[in-house]
TIDRENPA-279720 format. One record per residue (C-alpha): residue number from 1; chain; z, y, x. Coordinates in steps of 0.001 Angstrom, whole numbers, plus 500000, padded with zeros to 6 digits. Layout:
# TIDRENPA-279720
+-----+--------+--------+--------+--------+
! num ! chaine !      w !      v !      u !
+-----+--------+--------+--------+--------+
! NUM !      A !      Z !      Y !      X !
...
+-----+--------+--------+--------+--------+
***
This chain:
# TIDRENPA-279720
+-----+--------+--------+--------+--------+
! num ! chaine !      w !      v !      u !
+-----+--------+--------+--------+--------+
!   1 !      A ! 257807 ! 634558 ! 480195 !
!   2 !      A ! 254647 ! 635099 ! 477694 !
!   3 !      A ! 256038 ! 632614 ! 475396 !
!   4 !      A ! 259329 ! 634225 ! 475425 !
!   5 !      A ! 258328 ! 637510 ! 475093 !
!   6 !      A ! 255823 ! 636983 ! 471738 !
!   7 !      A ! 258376 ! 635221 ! 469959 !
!   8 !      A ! 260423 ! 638743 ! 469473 !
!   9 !      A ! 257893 ! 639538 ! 467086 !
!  10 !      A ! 258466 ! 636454 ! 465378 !
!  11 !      A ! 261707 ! 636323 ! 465417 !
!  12 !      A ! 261899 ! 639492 ! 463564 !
!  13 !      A ! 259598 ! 638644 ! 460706 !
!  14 !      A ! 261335 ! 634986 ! 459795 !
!  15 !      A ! 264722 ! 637427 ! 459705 !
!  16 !      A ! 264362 ! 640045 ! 457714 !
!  17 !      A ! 260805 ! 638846 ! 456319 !
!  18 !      A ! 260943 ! 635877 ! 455503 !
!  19 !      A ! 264822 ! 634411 ! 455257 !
!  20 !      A ! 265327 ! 637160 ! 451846 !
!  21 !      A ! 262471 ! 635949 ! 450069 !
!  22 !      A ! 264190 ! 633879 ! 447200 !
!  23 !      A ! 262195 ! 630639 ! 447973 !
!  24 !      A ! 263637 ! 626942 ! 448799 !
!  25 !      A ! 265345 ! 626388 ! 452212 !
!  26 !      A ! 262594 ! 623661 ! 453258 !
!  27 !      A ! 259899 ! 625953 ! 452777 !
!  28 !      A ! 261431 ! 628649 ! 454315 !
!  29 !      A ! 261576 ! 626099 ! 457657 !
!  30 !      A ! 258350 ! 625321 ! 456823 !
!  31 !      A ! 256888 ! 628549 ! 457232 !
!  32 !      A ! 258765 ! 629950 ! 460225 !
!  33 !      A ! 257659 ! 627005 ! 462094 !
!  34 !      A ! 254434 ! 627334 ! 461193 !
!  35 !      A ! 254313 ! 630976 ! 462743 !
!  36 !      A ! 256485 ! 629918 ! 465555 !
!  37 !      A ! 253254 ! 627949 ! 466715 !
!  38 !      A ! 251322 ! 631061 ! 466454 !
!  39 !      A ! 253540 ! 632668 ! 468163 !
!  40 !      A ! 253465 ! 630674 ! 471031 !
!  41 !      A ! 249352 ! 630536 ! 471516 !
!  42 !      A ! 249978 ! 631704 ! 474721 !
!  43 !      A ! 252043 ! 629297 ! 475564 !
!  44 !      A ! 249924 ! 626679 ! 474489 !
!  45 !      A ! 246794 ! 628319 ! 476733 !
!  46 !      A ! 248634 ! 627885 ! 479481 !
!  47 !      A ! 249172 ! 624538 ! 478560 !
!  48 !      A ! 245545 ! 623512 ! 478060 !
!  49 !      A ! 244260 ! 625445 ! 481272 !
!  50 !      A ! 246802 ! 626379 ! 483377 !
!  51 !      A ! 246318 ! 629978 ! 482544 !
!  52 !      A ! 247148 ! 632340 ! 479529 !
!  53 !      A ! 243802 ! 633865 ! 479975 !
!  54 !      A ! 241921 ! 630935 ! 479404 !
!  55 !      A ! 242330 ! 628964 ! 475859 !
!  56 !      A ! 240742 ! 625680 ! 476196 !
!  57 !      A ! 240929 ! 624386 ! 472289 !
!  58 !      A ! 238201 ! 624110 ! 469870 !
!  59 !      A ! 236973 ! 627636 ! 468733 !
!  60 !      A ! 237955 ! 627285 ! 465127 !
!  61 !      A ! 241480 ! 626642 ! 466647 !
!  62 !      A ! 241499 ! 629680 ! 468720 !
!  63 !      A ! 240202 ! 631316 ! 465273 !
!  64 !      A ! 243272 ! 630351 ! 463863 !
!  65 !      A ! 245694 ! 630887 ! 466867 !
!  66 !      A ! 243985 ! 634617 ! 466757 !
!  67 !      A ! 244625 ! 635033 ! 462813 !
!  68 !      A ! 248458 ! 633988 ! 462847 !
!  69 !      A ! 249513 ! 635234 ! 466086 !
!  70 !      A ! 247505 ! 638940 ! 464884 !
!  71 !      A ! 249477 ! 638719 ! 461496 !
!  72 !      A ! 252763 ! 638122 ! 463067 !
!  73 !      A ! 252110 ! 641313 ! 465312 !
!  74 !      A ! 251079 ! 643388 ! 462311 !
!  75 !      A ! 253801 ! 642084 ! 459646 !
!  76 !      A ! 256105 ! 642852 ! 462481 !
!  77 !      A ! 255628 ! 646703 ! 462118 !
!  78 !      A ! 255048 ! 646631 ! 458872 !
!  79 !      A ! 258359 ! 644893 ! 458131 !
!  80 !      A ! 259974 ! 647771 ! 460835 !
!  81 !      A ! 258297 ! 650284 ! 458353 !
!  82 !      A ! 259467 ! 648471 ! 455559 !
!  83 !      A ! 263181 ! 648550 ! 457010 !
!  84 !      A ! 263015 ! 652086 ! 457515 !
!  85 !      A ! 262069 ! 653295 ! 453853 !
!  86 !      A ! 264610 ! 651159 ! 452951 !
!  87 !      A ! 267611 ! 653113 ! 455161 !
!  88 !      A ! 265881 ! 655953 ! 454028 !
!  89 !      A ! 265913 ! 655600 ! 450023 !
!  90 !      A ! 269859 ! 653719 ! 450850 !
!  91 !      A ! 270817 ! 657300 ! 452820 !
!  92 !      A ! 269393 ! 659174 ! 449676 !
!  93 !      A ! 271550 ! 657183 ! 446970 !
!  94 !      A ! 268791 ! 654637 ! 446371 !
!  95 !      A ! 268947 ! 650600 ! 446438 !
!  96 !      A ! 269769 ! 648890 ! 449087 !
!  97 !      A ! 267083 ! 646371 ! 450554 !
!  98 !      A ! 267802 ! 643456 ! 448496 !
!  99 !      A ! 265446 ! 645161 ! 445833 !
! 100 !      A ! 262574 ! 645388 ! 448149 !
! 101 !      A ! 261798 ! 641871 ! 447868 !
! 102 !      A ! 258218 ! 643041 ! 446196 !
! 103 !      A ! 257742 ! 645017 ! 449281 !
! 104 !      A ! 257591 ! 641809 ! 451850 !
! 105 !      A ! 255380 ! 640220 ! 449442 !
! 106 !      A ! 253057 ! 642990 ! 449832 !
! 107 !      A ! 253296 ! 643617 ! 453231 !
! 108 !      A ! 252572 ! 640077 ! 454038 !
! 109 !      A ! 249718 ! 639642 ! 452274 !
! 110 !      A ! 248475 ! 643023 ! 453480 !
! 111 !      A ! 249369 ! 641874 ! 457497 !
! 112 !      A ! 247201 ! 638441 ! 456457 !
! 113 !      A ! 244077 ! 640147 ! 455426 !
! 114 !      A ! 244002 ! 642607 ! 457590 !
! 115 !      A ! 244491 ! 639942 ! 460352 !
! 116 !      A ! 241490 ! 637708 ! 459109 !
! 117 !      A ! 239477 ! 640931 ! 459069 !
! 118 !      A ! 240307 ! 641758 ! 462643 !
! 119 !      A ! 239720 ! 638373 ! 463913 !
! 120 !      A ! 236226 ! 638469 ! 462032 !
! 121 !      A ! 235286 ! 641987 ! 463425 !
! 122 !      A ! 236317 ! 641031 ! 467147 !
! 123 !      A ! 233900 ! 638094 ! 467127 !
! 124 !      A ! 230538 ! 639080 ! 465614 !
! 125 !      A ! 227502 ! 639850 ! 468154 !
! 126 !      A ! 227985 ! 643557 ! 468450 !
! 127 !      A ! 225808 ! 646379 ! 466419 !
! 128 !      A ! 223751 ! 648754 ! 468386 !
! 129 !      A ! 225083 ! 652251 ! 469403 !
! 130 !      A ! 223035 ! 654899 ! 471074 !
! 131 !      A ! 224128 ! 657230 ! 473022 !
! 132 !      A ! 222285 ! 660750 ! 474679 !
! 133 !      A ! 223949 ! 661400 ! 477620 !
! 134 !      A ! 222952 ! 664718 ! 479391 !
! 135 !      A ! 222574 ! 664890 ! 483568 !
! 136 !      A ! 223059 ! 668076 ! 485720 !
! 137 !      A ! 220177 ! 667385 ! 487944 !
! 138 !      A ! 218176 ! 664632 ! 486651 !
! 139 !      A ! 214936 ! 663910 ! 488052 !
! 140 !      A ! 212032 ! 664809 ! 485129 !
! 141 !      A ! 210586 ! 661118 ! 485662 !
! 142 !      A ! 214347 ! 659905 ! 484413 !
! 143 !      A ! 214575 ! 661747 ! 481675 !
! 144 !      A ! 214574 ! 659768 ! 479132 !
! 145 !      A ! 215417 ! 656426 ! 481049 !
! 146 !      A ! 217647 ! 654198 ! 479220 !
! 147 !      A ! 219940 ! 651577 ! 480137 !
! 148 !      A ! 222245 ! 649249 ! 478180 !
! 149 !      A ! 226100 ! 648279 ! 478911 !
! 150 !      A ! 227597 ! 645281 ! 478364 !
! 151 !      A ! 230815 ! 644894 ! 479056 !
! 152 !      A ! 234309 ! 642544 ! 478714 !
! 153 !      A ! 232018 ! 640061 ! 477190 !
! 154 !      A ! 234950 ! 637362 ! 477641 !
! 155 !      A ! 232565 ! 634557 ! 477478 !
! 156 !      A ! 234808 ! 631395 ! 477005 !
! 157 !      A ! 235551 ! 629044 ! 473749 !
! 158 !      A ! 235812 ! 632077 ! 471654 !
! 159 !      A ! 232324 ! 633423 ! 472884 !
! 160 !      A ! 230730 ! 630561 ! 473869 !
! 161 !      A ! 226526 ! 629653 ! 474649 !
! 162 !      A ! 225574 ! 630705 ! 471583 !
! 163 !      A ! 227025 ! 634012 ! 470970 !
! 164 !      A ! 225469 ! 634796 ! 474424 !
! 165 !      A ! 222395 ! 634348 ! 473934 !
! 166 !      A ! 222362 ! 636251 ! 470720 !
! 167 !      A ! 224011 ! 639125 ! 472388 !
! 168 !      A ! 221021 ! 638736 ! 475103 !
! 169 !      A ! 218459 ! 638525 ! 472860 !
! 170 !      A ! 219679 ! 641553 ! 470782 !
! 171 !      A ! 219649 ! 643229 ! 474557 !
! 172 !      A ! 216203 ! 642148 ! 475456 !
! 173 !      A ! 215097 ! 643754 ! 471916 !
! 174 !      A ! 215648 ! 647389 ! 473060 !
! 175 !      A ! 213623 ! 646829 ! 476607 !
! 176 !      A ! 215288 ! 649044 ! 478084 !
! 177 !      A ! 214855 ! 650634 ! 481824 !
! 178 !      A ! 217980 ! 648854 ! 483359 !
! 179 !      A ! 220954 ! 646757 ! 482217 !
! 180 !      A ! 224625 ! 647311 ! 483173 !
! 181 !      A ! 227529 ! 644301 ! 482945 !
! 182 !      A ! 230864 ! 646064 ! 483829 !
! 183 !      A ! 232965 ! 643863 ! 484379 !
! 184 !      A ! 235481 ! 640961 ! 482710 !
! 185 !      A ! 232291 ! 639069 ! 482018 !
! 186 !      A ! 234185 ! 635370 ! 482116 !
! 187 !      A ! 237590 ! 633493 ! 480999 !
! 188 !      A ! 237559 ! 630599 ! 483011 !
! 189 !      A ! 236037 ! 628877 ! 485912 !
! 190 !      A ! 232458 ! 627739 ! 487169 !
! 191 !      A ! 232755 ! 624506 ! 485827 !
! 192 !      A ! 234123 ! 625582 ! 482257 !
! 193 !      A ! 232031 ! 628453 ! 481851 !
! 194 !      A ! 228243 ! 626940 ! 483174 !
! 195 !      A ! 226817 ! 626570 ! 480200 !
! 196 !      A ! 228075 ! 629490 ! 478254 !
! 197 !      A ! 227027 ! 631844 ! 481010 !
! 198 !      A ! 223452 ! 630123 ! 481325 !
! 199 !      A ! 221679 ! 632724 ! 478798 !
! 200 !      A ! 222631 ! 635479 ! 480555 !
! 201 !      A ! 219775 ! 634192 ! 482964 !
! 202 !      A ! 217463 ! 635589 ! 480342 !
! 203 !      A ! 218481 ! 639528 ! 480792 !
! 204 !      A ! 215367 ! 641637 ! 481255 !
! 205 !      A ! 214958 ! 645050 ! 482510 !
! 206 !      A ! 212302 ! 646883 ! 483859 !
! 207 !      A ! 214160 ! 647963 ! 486883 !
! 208 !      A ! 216643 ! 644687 ! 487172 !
! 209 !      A ! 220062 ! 643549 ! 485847 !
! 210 !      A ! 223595 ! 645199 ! 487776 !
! 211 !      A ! 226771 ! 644030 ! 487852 !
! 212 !      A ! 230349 ! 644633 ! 488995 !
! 213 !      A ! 233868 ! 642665 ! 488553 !
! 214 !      A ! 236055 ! 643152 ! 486265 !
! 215 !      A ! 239961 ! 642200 ! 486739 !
! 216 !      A ! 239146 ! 638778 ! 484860 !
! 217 !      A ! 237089 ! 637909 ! 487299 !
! 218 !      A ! 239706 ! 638102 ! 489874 !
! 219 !      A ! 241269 ! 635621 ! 487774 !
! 220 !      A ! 238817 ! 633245 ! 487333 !
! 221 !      A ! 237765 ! 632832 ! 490606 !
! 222 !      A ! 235895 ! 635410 ! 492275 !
! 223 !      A ! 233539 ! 634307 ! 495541 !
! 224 !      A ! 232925 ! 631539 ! 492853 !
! 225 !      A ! 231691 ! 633916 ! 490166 !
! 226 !      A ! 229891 ! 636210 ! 492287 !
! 227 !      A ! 227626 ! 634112 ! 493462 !
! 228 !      A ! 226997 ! 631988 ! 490362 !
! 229 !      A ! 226594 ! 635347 ! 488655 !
! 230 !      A ! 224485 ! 636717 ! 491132 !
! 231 !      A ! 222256 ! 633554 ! 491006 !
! 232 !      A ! 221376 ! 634347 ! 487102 !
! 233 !      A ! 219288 ! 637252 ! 488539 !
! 234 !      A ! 222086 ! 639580 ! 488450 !
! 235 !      A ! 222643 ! 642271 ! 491611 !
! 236 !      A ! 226523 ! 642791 ! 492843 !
! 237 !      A ! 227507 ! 646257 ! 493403 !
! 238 !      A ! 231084 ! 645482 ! 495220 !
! 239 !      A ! 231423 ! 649502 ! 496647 !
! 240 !      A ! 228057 ! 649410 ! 497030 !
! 241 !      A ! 224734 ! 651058 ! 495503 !
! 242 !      A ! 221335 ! 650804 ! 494664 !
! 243 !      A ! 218868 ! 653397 ! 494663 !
! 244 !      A ! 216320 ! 653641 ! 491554 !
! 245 !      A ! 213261 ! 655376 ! 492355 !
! 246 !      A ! 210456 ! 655980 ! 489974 !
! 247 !      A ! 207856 ! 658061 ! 491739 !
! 248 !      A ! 208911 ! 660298 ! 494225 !
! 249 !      A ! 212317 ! 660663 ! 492237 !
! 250 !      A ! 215184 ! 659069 ! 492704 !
! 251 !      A ! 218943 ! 657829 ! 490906 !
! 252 !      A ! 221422 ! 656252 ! 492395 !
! 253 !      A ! 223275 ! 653542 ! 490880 !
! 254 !      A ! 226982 ! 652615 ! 492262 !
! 255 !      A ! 229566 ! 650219 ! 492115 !
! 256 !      A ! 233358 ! 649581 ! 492933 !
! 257 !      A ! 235685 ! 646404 ! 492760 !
! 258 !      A ! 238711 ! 646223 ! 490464 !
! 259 !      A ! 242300 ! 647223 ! 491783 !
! 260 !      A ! 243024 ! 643305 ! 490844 !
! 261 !      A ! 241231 ! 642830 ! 493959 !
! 262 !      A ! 244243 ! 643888 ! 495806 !
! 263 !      A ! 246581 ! 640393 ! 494477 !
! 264 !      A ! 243673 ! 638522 ! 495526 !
! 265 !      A ! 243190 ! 639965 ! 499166 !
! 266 !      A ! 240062 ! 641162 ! 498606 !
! 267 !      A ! 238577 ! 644818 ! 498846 !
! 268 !      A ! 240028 ! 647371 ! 496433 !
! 269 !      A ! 237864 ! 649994 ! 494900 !
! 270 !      A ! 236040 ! 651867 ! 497419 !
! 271 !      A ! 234246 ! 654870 ! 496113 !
! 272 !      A ! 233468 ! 656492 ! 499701 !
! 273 !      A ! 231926 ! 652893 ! 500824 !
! 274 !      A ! 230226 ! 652381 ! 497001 !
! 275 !      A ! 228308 ! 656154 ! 497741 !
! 276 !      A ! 227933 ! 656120 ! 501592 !
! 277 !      A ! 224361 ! 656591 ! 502878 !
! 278 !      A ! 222703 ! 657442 ! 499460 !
! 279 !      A ! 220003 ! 659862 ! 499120 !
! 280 !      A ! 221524 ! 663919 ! 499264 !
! 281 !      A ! 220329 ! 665470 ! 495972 !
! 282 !      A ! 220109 ! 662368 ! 493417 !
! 283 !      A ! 222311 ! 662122 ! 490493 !
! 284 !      A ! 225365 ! 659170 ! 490523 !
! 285 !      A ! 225837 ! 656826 ! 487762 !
! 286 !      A ! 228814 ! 655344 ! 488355 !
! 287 !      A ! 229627 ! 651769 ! 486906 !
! 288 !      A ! 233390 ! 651297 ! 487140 !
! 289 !      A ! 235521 ! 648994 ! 485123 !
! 290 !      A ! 238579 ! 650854 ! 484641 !
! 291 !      A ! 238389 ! 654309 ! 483339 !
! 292 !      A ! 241640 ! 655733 ! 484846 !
! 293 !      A ! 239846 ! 656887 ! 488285 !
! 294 !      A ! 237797 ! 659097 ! 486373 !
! 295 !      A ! 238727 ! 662146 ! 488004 !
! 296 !      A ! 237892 ! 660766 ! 491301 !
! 297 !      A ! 234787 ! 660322 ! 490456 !
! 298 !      A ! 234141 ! 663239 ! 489280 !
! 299 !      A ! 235489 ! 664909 ! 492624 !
! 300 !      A ! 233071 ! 663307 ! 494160 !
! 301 !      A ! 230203 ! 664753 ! 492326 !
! 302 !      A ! 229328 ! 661645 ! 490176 !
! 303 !      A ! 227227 ! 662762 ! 487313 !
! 304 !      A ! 227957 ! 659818 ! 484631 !
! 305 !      A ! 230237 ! 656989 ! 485026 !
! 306 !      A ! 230292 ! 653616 ! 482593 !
! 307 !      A ! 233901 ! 652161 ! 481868 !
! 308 !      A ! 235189 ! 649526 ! 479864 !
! 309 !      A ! 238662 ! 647516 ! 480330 !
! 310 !      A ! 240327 ! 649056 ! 476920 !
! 311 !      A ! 238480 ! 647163 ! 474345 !
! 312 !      A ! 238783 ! 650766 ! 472480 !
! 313 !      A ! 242828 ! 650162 ! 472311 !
! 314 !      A ! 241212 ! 646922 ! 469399 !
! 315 !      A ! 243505 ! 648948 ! 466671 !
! 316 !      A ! 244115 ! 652635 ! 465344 !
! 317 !      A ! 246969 ! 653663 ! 466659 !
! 318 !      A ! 247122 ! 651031 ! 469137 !
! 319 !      A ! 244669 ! 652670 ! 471205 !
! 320 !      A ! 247009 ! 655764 ! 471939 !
! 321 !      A ! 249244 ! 653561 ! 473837 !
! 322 !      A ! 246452 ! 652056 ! 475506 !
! 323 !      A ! 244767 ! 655260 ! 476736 !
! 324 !      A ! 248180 ! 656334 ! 477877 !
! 325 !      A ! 247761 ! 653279 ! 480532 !
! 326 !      A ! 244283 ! 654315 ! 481221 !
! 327 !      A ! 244460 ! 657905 ! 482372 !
! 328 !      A ! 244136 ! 658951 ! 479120 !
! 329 !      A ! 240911 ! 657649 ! 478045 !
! 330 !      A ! 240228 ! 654581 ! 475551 !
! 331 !      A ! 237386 ! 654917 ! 474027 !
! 332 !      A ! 233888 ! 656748 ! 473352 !
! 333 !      A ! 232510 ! 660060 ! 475509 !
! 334 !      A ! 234887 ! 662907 ! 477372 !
! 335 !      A ! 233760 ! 665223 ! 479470 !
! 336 !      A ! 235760 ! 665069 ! 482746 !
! 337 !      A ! 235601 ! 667796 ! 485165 !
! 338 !      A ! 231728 ! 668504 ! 485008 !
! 339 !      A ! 231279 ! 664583 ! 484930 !
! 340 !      A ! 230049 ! 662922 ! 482006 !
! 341 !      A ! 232796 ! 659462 ! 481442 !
! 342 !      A ! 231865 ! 657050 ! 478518 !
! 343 !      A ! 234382 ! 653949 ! 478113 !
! 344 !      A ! 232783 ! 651566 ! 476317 !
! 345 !      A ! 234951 ! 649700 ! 473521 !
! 346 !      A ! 233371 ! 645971 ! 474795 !
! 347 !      A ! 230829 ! 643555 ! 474024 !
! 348 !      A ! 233630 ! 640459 ! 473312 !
! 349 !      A ! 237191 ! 640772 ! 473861 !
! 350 !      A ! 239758 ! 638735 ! 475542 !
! 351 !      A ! 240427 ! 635230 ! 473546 !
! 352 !      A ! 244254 ! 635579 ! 473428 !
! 353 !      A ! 244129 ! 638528 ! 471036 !
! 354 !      A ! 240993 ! 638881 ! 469370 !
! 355 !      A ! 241366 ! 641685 ! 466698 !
! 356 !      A ! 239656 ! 644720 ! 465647 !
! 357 !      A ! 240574 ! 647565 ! 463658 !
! 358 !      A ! 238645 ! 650579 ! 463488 !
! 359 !      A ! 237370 ! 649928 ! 466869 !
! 360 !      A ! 234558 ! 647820 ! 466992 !
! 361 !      A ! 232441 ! 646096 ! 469676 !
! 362 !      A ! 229267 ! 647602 ! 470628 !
! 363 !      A ! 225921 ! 646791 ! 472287 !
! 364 !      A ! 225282 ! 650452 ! 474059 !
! 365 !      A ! 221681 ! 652205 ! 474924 !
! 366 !      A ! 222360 ! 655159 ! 476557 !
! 367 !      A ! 219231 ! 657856 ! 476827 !
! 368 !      A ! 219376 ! 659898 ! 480144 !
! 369 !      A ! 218076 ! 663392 ! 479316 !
! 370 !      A ! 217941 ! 666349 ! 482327 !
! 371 !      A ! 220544 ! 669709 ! 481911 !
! 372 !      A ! 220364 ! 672453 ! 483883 !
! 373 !      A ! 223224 ! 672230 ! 486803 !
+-----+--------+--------+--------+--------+
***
């Protein structure tokens, strides 16, 4: 159905993009079949792994699947923008759309670049954002604690060993107090994904390495994952949580499942279970990789909680639909009901569309500091 679906797109740019540009018949062919294969890099995941999730080409292929299937998407509304100045200036006593041949030229070649730049922007080891986030009730020896998120790292052809380990070294740099993964941290099994997850062993933090699943990992496998995961030094918070004490003082640090969890059979996020038996009186951080239950949390007197899952909506404008599917929250800081809810725009992104416009990946140090209640 994938396959079917993305060729709409295309569809509409070979007919009113490309078939009125005054240009031989062969190359016309030429060039719609060309982004008929782009089109269908879906399709073609499927075919190389079983799964649409999980291209297994070359990486400067999936480069290139990225580039044309991104420029199809964008031409696409530009050419629907296009269409509409031209009803527009034909209502008003203007040409007709024959004249606005200049206008596909330009709106190509704009969809191209743009494209390439995406492509480029969704792939590059992340730049460093900080981020003060103030706690009702924080313990005096936490403030100041920080603690780095990573999350939807993706780590599969597209992010393979290499851009890992820069991404952990670049985490390692800030030393910070603890480290965060939120989820979607693979594409792909065990066996694909060894090596490329093998730097992660390297994390360091001064009071250990976290984790919870993300709805990839559902998809990838998940007993498998946890425990590989979990034997790279990492600790599983599956509606569970730890408690971080420094001193007599103490946070707690809690973790749910993904509601993917329910296709698989397995436990579904379970925020009375993730908080049961912690200490009365210590502040919550929350690590959940959806946003949308934000309120919840909140109810339940969580002080902060880390998100991911959106990718920041990749592209202006894009990102209002996507926080429309999220509770209303993409990307950056809100405050939600006396809670504190950043959703973090993502380390990687997920191979089968890898673009970024205007909302970039991020490596994220937050710094806890105390406020009064």
């Amino acid at each position: 159905m994938f396959h079917v679906l993305f060729a709409l797109p295309w569809l509409y740019v070979v007919t009113r993009t490309v078939a009125p540009l005054p240009w031989d018949v062969a190359i016309k062919i030429a060039v719609s079949v060309a982004l008929l294969a782009g089109a269908q890099f879906h399709y073609w995941s499927r075919l190389s792994s079983g799964s649409v999730f999980t291209p297994e080409f070359p990486r400067p292929l999936i480069l290139l699947f990225n580039w044309i299937f991104g420029a199809i998407a964008l031409l696409a509304v530009f050419q629907i923008g296009l269409d509409l100045a031209a009803l527009v200036a034909l209502a008003a006593g203007g040409a007709g759309s024959d004249v606005w041949i200049e206008g596909r030229y330009a709106i190509a070649a704009v969809a191209f670049v743009l494209a390439a730049l995406g492509v480029r922007q969704a792939v590059r080891v992340p730049r460093l954002r900080d981020v003060t986030i103030a706690v009702p009730g924080l313990p005096a020896a936490f403030d100041g604690y920080t603690l780095v998120q990573l999350t939807d790292l993706h780590i599969s052809r597209l992010f393979p060993e290499a851009w890992t380990r820069a991404v952990v070294d670049a985490t390692n740099r800030l030393e910070p107090n603890l480290i965060v993964v939120t989820g979607d941290v693979i594409d792909g099994s065990v066996a694909m994904r060894r090596a490329d997850v093998e730097p992660l062993r390297g994390l360091r933090a001064a009071d250990g390495v976290y984790l919870i699943p993300g709805n990839h990992e559902y998809l990838s496998g998940y007993a498998a994952w946890m425990a590989h995961l979990g034997s790279l030094g990492m600790r599983i918070l599956a509606n569970a949580h730890a408690v971080i004490r420094h001193g007599g003082d103490s946070l707690v640090l809690a973790g749910v499942t993904d509601p993917s969890a329910r296709r698989a059979n397995l436990p579904p996020p379970d925020l009375d279970r993730a908080l049961a038996g912690r200490p009365t009186g210590a502040p919550v951080v929350l690590l959940d990789h959806e946003p949308g239950r934000a309120r919840q949390a909140a109810e339940r007197g969580v002080a902060f909680q880390l998100s991911g899952h959106t990718h920041g909506g990749m592209i202006l404008g894009l990102h209002r639909l996507v926080a429309r599917a999220n509770g209303g929250f993409v990307s950056g800081r809100y405050a939600v009901d006396g809670m504190t809810l950043y959703v973090n725009n993502g380390t990687g992104i997920w191979p089968g569309f890898a673009l970024r416009l205007g909302k970039p990946s991020e490596l994220t140090r937050f710094t806890l500091q105390r406020r009064d209640a």
